[in-house]
PyMOL commands that place a pseudoatom at each C-alpha (Angstrom):
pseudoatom trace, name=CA, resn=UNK, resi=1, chain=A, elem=C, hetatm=0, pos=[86.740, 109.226, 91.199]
pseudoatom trace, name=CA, resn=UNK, resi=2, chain=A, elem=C, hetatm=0, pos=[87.934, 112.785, 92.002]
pseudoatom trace, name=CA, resn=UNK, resi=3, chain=A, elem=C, hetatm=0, pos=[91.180, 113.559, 93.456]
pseudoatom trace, name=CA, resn=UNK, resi=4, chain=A, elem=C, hetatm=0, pos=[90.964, 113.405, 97.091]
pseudoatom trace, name=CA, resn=UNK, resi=5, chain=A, elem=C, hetatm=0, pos=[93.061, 116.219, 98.979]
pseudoatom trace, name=CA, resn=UNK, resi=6, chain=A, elem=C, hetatm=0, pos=[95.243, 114.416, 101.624]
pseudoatom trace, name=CA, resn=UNK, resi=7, chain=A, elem=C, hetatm=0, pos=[93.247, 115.107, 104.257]
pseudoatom trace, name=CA, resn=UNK, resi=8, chain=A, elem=C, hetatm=0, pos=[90.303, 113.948, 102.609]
pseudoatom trace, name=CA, resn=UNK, resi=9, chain=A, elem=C, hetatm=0, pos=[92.466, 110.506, 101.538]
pseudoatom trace, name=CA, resn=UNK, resi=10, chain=A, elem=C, hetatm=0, pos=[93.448, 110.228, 105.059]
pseudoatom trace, name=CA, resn=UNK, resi=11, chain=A, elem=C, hetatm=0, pos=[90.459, 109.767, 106.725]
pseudoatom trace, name=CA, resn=UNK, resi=12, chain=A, elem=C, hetatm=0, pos=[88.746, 107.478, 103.614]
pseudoatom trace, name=CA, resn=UNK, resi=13, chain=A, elem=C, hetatm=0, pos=[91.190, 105.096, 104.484]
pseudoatom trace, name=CA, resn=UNK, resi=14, chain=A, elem=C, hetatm=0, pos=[90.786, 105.274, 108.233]
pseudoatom trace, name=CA, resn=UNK, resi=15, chain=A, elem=C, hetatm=0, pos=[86.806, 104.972, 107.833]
pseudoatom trace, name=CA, resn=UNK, resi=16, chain=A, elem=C, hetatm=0, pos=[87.545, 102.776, 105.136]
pseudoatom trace, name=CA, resn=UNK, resi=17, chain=A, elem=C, hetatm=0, pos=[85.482, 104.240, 102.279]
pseudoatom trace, name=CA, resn=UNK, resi=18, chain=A, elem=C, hetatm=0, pos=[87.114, 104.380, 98.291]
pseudoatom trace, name=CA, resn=UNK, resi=19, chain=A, elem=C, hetatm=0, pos=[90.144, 106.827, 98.496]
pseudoatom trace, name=CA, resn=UNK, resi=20, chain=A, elem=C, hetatm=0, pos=[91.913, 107.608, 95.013]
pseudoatom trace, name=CA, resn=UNK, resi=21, chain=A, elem=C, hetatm=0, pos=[95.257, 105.995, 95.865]
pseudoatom trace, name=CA, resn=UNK, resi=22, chain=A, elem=C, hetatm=0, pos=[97.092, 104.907, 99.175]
pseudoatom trace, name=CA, resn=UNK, resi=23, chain=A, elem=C, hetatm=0, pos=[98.239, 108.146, 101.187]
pseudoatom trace, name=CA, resn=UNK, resi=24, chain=A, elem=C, hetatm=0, pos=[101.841, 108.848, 102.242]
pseudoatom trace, name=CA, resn=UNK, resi=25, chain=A, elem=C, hetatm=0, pos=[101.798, 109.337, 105.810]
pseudoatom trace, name=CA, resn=UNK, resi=26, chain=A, elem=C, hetatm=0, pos=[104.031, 109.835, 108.582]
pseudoatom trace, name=CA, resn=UNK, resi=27, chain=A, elem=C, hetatm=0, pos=[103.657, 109.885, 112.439]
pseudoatom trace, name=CA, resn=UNK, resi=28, chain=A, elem=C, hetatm=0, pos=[103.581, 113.559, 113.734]
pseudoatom trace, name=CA, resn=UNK, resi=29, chain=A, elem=C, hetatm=0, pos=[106.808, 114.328, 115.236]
pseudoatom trace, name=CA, resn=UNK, resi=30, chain=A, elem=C, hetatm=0, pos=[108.836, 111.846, 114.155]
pseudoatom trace, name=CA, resn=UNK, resi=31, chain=A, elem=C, hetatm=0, pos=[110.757, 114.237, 111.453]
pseudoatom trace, name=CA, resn=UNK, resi=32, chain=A, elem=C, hetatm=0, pos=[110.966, 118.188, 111.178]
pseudoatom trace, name=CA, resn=UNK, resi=33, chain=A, elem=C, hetatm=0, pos=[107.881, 118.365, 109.709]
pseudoatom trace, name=CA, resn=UNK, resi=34, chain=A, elem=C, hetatm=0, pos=[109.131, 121.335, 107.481]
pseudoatom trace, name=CA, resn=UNK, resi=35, chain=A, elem=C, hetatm=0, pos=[112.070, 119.476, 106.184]
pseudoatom trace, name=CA, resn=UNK, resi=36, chain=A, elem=C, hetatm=0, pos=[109.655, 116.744, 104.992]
pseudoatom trace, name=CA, resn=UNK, resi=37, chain=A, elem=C, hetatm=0, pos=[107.334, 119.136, 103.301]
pseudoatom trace, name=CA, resn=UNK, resi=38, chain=A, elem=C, hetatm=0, pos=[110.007, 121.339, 101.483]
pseudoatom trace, name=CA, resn=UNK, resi=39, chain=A, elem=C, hetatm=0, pos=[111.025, 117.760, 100.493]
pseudoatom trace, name=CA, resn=UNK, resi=40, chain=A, elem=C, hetatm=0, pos=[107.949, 116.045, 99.026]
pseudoatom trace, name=CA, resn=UNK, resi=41, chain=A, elem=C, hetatm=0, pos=[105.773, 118.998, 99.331]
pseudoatom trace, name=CA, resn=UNK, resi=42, chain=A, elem=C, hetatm=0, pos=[103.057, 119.753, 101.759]
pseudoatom trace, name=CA, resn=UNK, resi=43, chain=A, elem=C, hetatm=0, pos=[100.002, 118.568, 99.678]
pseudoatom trace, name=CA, resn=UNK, resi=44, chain=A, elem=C, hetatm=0, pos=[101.867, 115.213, 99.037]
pseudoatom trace, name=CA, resn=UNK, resi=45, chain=A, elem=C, hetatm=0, pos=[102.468, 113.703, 102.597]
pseudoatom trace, name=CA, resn=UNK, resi=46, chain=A, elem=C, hetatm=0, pos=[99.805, 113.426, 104.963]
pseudoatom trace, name=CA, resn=UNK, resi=47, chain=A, elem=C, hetatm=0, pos=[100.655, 113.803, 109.044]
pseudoatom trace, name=CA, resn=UNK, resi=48, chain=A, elem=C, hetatm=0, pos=[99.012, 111.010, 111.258]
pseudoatom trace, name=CA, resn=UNK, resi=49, chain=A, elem=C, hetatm=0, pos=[99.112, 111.958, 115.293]
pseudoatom trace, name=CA, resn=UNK, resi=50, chain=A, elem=C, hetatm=0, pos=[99.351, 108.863, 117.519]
pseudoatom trace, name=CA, resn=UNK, resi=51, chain=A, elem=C, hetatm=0, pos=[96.756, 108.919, 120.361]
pseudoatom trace, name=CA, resn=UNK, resi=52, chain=A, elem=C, hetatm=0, pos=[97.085, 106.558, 123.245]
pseudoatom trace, name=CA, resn=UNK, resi=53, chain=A, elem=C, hetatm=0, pos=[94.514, 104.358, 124.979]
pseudoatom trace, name=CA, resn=UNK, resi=54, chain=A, elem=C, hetatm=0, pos=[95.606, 104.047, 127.605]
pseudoatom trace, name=CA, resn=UNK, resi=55, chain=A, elem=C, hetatm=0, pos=[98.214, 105.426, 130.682]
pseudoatom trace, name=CA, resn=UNK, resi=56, chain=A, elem=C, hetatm=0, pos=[101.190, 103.319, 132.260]
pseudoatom trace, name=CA, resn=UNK, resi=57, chain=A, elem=C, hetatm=0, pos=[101.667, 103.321, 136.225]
pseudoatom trace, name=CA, resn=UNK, resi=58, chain=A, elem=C, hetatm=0, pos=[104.465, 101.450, 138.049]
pseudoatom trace, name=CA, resn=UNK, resi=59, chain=A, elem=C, hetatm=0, pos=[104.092, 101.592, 141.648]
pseudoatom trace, name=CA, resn=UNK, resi=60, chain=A, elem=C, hetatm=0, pos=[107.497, 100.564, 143.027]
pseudoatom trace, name=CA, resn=UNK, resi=61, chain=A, elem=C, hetatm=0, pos=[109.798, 101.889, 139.641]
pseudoatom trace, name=CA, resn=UNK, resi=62, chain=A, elem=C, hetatm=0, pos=[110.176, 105.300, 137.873]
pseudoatom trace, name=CA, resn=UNK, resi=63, chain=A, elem=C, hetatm=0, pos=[111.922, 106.931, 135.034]
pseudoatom trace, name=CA, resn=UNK, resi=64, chain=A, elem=C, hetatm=0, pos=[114.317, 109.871, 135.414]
pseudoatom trace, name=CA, resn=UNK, resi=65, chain=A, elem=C, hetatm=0, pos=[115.325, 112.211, 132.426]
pseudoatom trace, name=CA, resn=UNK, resi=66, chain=A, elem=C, hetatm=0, pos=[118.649, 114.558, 132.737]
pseudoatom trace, name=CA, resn=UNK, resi=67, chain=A, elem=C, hetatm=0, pos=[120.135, 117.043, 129.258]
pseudoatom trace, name=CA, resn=UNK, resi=68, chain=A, elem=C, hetatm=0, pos=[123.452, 115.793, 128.444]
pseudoatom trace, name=CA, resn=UNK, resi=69, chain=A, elem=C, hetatm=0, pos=[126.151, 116.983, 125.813]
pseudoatom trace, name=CA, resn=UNK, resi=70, chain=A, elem=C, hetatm=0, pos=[128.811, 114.862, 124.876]
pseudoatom trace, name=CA, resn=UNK, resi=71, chain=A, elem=C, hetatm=0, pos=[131.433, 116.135, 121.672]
pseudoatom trace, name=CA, resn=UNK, resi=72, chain=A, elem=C, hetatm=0, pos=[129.147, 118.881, 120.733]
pseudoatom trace, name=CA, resn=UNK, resi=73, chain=A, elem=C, hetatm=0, pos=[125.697, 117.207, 120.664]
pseudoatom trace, name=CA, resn=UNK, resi=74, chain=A, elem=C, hetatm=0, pos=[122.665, 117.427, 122.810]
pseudoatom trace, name=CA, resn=UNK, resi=75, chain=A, elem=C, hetatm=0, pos=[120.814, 114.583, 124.146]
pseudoatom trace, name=CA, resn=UNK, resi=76, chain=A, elem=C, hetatm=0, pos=[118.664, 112.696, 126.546]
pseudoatom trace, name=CA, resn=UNK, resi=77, chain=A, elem=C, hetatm=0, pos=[119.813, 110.466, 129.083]
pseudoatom trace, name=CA, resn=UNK, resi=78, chain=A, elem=C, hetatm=0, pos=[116.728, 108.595, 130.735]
pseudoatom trace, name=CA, resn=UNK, resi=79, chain=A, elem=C, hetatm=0, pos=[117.522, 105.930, 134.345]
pseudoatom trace, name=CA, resn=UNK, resi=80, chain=A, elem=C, hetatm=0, pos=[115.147, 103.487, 135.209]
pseudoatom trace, name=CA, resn=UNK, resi=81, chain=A, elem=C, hetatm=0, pos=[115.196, 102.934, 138.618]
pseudoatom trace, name=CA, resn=UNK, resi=82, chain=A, elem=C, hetatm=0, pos=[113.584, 99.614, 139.869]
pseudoatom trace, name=CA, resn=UNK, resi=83, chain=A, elem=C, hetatm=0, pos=[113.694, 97.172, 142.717]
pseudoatom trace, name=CA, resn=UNK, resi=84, chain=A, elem=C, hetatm=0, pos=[116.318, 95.269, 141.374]
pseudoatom trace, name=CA, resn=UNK, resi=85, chain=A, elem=C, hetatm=0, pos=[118.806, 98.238, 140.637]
pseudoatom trace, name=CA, resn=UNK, resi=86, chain=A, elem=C, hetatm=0, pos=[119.179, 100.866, 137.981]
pseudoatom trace, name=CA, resn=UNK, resi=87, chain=A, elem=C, hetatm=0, pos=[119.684, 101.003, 133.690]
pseudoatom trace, name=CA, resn=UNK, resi=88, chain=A, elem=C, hetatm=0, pos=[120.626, 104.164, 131.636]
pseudoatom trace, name=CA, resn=UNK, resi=89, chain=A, elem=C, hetatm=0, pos=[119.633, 105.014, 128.500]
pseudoatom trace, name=CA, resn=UNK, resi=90, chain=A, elem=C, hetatm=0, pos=[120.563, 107.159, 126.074]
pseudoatom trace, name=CA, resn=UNK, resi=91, chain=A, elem=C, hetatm=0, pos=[120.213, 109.275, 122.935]
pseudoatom trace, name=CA, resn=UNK, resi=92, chain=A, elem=C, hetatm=0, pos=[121.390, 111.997, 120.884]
pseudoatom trace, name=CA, resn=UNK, resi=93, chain=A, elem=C, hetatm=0, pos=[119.498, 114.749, 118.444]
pseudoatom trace, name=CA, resn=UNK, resi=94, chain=A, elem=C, hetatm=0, pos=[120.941, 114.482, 115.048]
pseudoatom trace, name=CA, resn=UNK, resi=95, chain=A, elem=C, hetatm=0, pos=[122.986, 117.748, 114.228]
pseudoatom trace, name=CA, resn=UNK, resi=96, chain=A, elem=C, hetatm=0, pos=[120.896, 118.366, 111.230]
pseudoatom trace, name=CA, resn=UNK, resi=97, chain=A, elem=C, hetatm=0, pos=[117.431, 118.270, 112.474]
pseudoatom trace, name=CA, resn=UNK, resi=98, chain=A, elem=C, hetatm=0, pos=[118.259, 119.245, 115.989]
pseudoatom trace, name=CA, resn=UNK, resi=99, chain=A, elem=C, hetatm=0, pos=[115.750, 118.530, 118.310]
pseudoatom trace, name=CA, resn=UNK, resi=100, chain=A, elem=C, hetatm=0, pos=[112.736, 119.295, 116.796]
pseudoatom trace, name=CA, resn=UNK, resi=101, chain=A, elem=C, hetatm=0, pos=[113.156, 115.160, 115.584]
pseudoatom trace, name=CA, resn=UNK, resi=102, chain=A, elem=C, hetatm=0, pos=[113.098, 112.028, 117.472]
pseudoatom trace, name=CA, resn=UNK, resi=103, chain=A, elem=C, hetatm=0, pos=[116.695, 111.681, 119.062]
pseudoatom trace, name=CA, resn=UNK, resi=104, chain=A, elem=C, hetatm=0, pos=[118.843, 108.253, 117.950]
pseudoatom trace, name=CA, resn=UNK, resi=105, chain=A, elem=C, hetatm=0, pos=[119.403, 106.134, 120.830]
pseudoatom trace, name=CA, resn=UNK, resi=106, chain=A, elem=C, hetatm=0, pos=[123.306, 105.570, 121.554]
pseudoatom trace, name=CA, resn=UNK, resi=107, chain=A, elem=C, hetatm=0, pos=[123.115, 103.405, 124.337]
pseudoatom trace, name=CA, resn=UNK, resi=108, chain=A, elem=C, hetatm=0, pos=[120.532, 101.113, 125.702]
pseudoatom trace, name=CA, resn=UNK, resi=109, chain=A, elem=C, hetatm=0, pos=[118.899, 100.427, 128.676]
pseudoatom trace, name=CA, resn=UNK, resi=110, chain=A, elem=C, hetatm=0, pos=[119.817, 96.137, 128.214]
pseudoatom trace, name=CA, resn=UNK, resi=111, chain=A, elem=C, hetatm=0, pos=[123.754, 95.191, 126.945]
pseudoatom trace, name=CA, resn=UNK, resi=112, chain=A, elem=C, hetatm=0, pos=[124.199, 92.640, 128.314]
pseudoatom trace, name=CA, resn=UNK, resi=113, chain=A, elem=C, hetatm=0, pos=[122.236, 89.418, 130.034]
pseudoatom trace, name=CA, resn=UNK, resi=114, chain=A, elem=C, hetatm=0, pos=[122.315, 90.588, 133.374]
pseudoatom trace, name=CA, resn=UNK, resi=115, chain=A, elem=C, hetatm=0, pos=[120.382, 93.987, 132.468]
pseudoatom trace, name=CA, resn=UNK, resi=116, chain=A, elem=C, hetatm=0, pos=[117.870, 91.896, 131.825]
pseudoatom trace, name=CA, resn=UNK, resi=117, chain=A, elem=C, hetatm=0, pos=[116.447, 91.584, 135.459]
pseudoatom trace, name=CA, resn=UNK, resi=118, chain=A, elem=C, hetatm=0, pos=[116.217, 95.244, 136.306]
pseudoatom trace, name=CA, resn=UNK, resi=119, chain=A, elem=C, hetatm=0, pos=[113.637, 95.126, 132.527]
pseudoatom trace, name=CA, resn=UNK, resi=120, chain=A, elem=C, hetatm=0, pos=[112.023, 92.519, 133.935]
pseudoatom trace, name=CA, resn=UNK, resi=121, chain=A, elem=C, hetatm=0, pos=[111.623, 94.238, 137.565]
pseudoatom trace, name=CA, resn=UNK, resi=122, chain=A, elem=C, hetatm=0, pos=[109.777, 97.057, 135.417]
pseudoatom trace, name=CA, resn=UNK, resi=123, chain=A, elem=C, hetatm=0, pos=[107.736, 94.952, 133.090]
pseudoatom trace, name=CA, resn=UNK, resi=124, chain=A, elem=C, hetatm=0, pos=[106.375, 92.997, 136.179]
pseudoatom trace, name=CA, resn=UNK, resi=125, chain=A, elem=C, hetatm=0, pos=[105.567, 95.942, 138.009]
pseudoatom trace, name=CA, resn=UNK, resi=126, chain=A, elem=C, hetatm=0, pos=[104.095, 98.125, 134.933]
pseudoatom trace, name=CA, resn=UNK, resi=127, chain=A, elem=C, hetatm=0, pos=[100.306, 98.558, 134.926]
pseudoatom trace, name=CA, resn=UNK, resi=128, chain=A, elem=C, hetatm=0, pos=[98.320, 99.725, 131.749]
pseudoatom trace, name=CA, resn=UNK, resi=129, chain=A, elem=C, hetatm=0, pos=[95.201, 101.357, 132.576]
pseudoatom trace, name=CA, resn=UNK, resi=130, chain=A, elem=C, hetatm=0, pos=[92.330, 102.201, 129.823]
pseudoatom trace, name=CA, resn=UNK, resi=131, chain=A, elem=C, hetatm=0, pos=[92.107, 106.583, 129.372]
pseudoatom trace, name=CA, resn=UNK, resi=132, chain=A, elem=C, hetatm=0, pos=[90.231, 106.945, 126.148]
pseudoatom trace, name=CA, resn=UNK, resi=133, chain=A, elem=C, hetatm=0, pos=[90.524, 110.466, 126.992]
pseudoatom trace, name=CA, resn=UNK, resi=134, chain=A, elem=C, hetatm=0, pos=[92.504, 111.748, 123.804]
pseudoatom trace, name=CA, resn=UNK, resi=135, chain=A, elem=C, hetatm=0, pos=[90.936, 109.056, 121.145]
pseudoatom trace, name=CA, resn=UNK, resi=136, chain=A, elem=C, hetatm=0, pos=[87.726, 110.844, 122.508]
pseudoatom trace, name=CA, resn=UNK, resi=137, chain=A, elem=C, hetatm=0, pos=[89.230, 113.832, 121.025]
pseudoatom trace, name=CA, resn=UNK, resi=138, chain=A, elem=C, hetatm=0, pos=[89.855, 113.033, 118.097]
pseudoatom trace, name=CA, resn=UNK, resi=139, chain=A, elem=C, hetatm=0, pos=[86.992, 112.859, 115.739]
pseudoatom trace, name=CA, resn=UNK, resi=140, chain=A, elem=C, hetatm=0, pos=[86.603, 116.661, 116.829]
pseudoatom trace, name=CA, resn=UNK, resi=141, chain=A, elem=C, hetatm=0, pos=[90.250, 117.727, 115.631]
pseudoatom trace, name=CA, resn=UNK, resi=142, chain=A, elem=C, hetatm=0, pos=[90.045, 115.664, 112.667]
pseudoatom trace, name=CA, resn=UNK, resi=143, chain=A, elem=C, hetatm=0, pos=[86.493, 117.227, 111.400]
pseudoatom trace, name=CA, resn=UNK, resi=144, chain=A, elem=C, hetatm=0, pos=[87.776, 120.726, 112.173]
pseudoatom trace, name=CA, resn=UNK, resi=145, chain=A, elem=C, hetatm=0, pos=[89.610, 122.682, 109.557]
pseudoatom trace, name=CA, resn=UNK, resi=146, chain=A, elem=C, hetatm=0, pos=[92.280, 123.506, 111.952]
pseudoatom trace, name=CA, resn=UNK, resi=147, chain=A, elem=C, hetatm=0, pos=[95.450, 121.950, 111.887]
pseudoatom trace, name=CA, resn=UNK, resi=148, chain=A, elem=C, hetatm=0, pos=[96.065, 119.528, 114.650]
pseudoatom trace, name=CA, resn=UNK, resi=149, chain=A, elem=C, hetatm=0, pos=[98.463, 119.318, 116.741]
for i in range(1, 149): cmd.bond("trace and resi %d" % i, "trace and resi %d" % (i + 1))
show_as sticks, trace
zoom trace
């Protein structure tokens, strides 16, 4: 079998025709995607968007998301509000990769037990509805020479 570029490998697997070995993948935006490559190199790791099916709604709760900065760093702090009260979450960007990476979570939205009920009070009320919208999408970015996004 020829060597398969990792594009190429990528999307055997996915259609699930022969590849020449397992590709090294990671979700898109989950790293700075230049560290990774100067690290590995770009031929060697393959970058695998994740596409939704579907769209949340909750009718009676809703997120709110505020900047904060606490000894130096940037970060995230994200309140659920719900019928049965409030929760805060959150999370940091690591100094080295800033914030073009995924920040780490410092504190989470459940400590202890009685958290629990305001999670629940969102979980009851959350509705999942189908929006094929972006998967519909996708064949088109991944059959284009383009990068995508």
């Amino acid at each position: 079998m020829k060597r398969l570029t990792m594009r190429e490998r990528m999307l055997a697997v996915v259609q699930g025709r022969p590849h020449d070995r397992v590709p090294f993948v990671m979700y898109q935006g989950m790293e700075p995607t230049e560290d990774v490559y100067a690290l590995v190199g770009r031929g060697s790791i393959g970058l695998l968007p994740w596409i939704g099916v579907h769209r949340t709604e909750a009718p009676n709760c809703r997120f709110e998301t505020e900047k904060i900065a606490r000894r130096g760093l940037r970060g995230i702090r994200t309140t659920l509000h719900t019928p049965e009260g409030r929760r805060t979450q959150e999370r940091f960007y690591t100094p080295a990769f800033g914030e073009s990476a995924s920040p780490a979570t410092s504190k989470q939205f459940v400590k202890e037990p009685k958290d629990y009920r305001v999670l629940q009070a969102y979980l009851r009320d959350v509705q999942a509805h189908p929006d094929y919208e972006a998967l519909q999408k996708a064949p088109r970015r991944a059959s284009s020479k383009r990068r995508w996004p």
